[in-house]
C-alpha beads as a LAMMPS data file, in Angstrom:
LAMMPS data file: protein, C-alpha beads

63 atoms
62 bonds

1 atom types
1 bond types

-500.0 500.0 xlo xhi
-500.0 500.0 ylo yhi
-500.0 500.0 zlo zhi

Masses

1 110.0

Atoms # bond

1 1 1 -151.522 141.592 -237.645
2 1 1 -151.970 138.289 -238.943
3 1 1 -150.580 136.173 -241.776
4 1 1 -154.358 136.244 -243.852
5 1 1 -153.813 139.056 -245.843
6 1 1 -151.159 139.468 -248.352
7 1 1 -150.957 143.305 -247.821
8 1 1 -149.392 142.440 -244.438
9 1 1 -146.521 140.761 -245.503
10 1 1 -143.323 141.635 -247.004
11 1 1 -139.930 140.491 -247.768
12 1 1 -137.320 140.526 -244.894
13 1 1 -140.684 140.680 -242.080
14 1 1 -139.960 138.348 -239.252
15 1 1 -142.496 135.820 -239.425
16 1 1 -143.742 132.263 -237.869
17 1 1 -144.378 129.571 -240.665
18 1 1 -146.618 126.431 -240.136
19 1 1 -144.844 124.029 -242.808
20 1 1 -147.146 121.336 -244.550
21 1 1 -145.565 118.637 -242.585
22 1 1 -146.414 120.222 -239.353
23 1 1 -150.189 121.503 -239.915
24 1 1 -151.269 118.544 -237.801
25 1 1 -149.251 119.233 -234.911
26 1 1 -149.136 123.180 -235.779
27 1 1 -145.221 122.846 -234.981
28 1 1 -144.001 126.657 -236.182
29 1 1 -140.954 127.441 -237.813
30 1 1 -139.624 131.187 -237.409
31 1 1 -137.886 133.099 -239.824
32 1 1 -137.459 135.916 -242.512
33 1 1 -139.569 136.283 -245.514
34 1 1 -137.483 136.076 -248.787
35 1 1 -140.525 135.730 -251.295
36 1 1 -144.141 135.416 -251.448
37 1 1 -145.604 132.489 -253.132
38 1 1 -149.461 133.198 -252.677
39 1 1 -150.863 135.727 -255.603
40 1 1 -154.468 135.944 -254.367
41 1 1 -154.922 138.967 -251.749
42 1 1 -156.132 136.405 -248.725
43 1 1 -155.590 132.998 -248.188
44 1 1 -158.166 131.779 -245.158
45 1 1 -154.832 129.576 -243.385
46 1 1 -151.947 131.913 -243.877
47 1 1 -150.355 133.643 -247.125
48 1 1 -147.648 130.905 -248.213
49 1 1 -143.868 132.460 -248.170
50 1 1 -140.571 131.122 -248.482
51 1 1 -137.715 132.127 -246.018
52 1 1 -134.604 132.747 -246.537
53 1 1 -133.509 129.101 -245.221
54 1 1 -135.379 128.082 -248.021
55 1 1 -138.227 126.756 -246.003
56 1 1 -141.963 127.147 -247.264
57 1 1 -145.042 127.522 -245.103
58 1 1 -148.335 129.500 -244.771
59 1 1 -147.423 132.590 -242.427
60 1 1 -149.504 131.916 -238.805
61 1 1 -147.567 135.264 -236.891
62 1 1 -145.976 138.520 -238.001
63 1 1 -143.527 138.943 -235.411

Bonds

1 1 1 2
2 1 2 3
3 1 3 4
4 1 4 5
5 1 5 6
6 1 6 7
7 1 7 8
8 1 8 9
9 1 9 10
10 1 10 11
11 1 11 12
12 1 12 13
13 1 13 14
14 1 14 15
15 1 15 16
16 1 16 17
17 1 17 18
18 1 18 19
19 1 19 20
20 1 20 21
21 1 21 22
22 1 22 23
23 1 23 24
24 1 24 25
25 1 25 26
26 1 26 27
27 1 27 28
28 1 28 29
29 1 29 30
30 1 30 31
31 1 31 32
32 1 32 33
33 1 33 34
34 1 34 35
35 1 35 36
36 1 36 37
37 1 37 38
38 1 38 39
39 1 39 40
40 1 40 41
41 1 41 42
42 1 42 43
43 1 43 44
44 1 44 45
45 1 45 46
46 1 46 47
47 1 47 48
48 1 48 49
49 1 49 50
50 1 50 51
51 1 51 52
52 1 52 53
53 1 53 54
54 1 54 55
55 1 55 56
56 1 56 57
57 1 57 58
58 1 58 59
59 1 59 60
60 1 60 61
61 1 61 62
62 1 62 63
């Protein structure tokens, strides 16, 4: 699965997170998916979530 579609993504999925600082290196940052913060059913570079560090990112892997 990948992070494109909204459908595939829930709250408390284990997930890898590109955050905006790190889109030029594509550094990830892994965690748990509190809330969704993308309404529109895609998003071409990753459905943006928040984990439950508080950390925000477009979703690159479902783990």
């Amino acid at each position: 699965m990948d992070g494109t579609n909204r459908d595939n993504i829930k709250p408390g999925l284990r997930v890898a997170i590109v955050q905006k600082q790190n889109q030029g290196t594509g550094e990830l940052t892994e965690g748990v998916v509190a809330d969704i913060l993308t309404n529109s059913p895609f998003h071409p570079r990753g459905i943006k979530v928040r984990l439950e560090t508080g950390e925000v990112g477009r979703v690159q892997i479902i783990k």
